[in-house]
C-alpha positions in Angstrom: 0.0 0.0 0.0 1.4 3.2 -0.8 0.2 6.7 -0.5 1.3 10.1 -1.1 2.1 12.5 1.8 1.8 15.9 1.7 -0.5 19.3 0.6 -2.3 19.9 -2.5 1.0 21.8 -4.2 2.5 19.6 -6.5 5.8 20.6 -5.7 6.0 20.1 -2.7 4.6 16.7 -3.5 7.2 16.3 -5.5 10.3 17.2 -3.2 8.2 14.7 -0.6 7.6 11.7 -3.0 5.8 8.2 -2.5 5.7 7.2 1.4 5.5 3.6 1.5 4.1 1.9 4.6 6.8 0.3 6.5 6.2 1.0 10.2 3.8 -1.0 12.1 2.3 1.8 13.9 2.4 4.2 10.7 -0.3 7.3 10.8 -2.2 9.3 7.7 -1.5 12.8 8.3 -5.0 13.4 7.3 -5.9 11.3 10.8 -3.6 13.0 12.8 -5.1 16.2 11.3 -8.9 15.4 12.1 -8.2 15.6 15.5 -8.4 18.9 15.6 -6.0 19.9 17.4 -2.4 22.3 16.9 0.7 20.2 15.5 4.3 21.1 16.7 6.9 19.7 14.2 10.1 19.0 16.8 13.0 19.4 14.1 16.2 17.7 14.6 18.3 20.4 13.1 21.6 19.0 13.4 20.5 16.7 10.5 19.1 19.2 8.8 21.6 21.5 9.0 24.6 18.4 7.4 22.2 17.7 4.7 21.4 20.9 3.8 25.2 21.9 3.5 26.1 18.7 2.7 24.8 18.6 -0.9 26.9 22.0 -1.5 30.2 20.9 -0.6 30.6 20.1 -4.5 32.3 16.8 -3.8 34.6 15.5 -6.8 37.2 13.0 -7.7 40.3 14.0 -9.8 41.4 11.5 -12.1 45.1 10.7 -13.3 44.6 12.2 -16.2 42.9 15.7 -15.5 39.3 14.2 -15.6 36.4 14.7 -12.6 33.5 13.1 -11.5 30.9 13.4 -8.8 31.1 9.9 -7.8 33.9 7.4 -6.9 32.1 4.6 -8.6 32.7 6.4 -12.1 36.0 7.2 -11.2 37.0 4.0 -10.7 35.7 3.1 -13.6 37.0 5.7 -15.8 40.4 4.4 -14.8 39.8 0.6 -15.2 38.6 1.7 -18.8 41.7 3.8 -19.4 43.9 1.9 -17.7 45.0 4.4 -15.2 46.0 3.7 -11.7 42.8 4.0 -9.6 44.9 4.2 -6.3 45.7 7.9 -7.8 42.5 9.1 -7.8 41.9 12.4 -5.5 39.1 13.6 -3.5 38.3 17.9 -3.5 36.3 20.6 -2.6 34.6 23.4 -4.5 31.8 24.2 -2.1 29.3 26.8 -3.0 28.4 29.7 -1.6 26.5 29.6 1.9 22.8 30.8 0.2 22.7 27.5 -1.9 22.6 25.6 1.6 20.2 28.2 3.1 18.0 28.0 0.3 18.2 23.9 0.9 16.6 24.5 4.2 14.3 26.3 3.1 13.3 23.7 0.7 12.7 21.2 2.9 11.0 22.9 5.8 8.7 23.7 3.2 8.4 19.8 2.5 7.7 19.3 6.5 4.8 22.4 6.5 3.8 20.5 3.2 2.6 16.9 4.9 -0.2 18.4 6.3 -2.6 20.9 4.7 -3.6 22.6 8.3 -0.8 25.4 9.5 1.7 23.8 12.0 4.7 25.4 14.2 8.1 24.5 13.7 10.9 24.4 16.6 14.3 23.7 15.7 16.6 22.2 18.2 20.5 22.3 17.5 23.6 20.8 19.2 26.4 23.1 21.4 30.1 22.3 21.0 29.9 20.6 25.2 27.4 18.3 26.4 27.3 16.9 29.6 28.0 13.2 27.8 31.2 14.2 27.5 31.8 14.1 31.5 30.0 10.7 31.2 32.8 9.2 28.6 35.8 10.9 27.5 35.3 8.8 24.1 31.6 10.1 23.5 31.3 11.0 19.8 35.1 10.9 19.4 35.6 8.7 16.7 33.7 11.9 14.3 37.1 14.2 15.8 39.1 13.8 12.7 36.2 13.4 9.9 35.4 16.4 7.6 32.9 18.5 8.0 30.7 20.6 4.9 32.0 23.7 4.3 28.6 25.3 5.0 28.0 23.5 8.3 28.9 26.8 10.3 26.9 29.2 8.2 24.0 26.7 7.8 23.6 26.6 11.5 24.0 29.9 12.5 21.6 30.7 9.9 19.2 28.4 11.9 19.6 30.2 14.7 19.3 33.8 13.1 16.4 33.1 10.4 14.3 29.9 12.6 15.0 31.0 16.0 16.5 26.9 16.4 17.1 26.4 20.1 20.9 25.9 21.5 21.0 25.0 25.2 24.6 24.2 26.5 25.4 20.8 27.6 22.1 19.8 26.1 22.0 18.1 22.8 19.4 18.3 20.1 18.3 15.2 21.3 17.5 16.0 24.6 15.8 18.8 24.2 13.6 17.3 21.8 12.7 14.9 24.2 12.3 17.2 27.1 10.1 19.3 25.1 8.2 16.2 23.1 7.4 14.9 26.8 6.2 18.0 28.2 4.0 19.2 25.5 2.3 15.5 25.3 0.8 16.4 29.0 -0.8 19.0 27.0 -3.7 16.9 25.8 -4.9 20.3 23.7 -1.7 20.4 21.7 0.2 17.0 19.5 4.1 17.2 19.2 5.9 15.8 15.7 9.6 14.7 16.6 11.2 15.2 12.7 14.3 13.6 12.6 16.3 10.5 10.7 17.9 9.2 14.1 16.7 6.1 15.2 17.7 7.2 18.7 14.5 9.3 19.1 12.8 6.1 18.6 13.2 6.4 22.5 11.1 9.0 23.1 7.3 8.4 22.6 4.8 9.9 20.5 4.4 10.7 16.9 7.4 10.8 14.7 8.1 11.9 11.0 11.3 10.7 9.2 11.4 12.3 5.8 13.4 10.4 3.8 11.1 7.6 4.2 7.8 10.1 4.0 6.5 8.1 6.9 4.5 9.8 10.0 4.2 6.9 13.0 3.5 6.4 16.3 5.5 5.3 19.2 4.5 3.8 22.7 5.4 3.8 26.0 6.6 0.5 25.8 8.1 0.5 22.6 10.2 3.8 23.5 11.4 1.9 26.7 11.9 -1.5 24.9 14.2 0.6 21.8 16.3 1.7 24.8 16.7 -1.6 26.1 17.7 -2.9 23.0 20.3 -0.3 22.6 22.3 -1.0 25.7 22.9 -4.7 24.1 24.1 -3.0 20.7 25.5 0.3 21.7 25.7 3.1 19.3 28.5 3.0 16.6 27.9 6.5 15.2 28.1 7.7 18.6 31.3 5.5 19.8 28.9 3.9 22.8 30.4 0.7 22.9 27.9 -2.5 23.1 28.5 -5.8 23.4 30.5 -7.6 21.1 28.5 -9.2 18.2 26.0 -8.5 19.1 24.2 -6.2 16.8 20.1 -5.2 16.5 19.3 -9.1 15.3 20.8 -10.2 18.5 19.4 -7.8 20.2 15.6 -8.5 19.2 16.5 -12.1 19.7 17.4 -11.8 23.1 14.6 -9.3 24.0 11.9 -11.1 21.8 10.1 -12.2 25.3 9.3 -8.5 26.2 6.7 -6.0 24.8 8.5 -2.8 26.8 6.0 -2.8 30.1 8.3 -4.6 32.9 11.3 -2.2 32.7 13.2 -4.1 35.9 12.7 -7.6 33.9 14.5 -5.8 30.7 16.9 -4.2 32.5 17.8 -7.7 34.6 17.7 -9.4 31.1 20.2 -6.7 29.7 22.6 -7.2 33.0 22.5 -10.9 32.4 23.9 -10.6 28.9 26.5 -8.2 30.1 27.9 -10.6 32.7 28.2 -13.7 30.9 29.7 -11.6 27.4 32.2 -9.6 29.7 35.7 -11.2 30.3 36.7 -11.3 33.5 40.2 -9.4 34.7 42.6 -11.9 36.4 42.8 -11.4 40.1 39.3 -9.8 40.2 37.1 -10.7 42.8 33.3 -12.1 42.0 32.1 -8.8 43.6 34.3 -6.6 41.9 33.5 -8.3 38.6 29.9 -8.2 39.0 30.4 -4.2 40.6 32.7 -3.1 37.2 29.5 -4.6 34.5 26.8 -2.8 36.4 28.9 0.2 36.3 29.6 0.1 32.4 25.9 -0.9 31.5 25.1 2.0 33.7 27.6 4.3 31.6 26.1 3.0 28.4 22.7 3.5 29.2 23.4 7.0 30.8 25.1 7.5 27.3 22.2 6.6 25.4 19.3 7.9 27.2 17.7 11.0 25.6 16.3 12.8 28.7 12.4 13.6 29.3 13.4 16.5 31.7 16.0 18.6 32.5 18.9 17.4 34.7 17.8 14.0 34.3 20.0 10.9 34.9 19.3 7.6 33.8 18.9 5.0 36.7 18.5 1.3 37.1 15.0 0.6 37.6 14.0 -1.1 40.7 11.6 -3.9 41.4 7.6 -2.9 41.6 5.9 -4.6 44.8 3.1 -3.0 46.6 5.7 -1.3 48.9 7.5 0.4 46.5 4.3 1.9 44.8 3.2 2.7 48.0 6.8 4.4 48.6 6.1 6.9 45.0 2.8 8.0 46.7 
């Protein structure tokens, strides 16, 4: 089943393109509409902001012999035809100027105002130099030091800031405050939040979710948001540099989690603690309580790592066992 996304203006139906259903919980904007109520698109604008200046750092590949292409794929084949040395082939720059990426963003917040034919408010959220993850892990986002940036990045940013009032909070990623502001604006049963992002990490955060390279608008429970987490701490977050456990990537990790639908958190969390402890090597000379003492502590650091916070100031903990007592103890 496919259907299109989008307003009645053909070109923004056209920047959008075909959405096809691939989400289990996918929603028809027109359903979300008919409920009457405002919509708050929560923009991830880091990932806005690469794309956008992304596609005008005017990428090319010199060839041996003078020639360029766009794409490394020709330029390997160019040589093999010509019978130059491929291992000579040289990456460059010619970026254009800074408007070409602002007029990108523009672009494609039209797209996001185009899914739905009712008005909608846009907040954009971007990411400061510090975040308190670094305290967490000294490696945090590390392995990204030495890769290159777009040209534009800067500009693009700032002009987020200048033109789209996009929201920088230090110590706080995009992420978080996404997810702070998702949270509280979903008490507001008079209001529905839109996170817009490509990161899978949001998945964490219920509620209604738009990724636009996929043109599909879904919805994301309690559960589900707590079981994606859970998930996580088995495979860690490579983009990131969160280290998981070894081999054991999102296959595993639904394998091993298959029992659970998200709604016992301690049962997840014991699960996840179990996997750590018997995939862990064990330092000689350590003690059964100092082994058991170091895994809780690195699961702990992972999951701090990955949890995108609901409020300010929050910090992830282990979840404790629900008995009468303890509910009685939260009252």
């Amino acid at each position: 089943m496919k259907f299109i996304v989008g307003s009645k203006d053909p070109k923004v139906k056209e920047l959008i393109g075909t959405a096809v259903l691939h989400h289990q919980n996918q929603v028809n904007p027109a359903d979300l509409e008919a409920k009457g109520k405002p919509l708050v698109l929560l923009i991830d604008s880091d990932i806005v902001a690469y794309r956008c200046s992304a596609t005008t750092d005017g990428r090319v590949y010199l060839l041996p012999d003078g020639s360029t292409t766009a794409y490394k794929k020709d330029a390997i084949a160019r040589c093999e035809a010509r019978g130059l040395d491929k291992e000579a082939i040289k990456q460059d720059f010619k970026p254009e100027p800074p408007e070409s990426a602002n007029l990108n963003v523009r672009k494609l917040l039209r797209t996001f105002k185009g899914i739905f034919s009712t008005p909608v408010k846009m907040e954009h959220y971007l990411t400061p130099k510090v975040v308190f993850r670094n305290d967490l892990e000294s490696g945090y986002k590390q392995n990204r030091k030495n890769m290159r940036r777009p040209a534009n990045l800067g500009s693009t940013k700032l002009y987020l800031q200048q033109e789209h009032g996009a929201t920088v909070v230090e110590g706080y990623e995009a992420d978080d405050l996404i997810g702070i502001r998702a949270v509280s604006l979903m008490k507001d049963d008079d209001i529905i939040p839109i996170i817009v992002t490509l990161d899978k990490d949001l998945d964490t955060i219920p509620g209604y979710h738009y990724n636009w390279t996929k043109g599909c608008l879904y919805y994301i429970t309690d559960n589900e948001a707590r079981l994606c987490l859970y998930k996580q701490m088995l495979t860690g977050d490579k983009v990131d540099n969160i280290p998981g456990l070894n081999k054991v990537g999102p296959k595993t990790a639904d394998r091993i989690m298959k029992e659970f639908d998200g709604s016992d958190e301690y049962a997840m969390y014991n699960t996840v603690l179990a996997e750590y402890l018997n995939r862990t090597e064990r330092i000689e000379g350590e003690t059964e309580e100092e082994f058991i003492s170091r895994v809780i502590k690195r699961l702990s650091t992972t999951a701090r790592l990955l949890y995108i916070l609901h409020e300010p100031g929050e910090v992830w903990v282990p979840p404790v066992q629900v008995t009468p007592e303890t509910e009685e103890a939260k009252q």
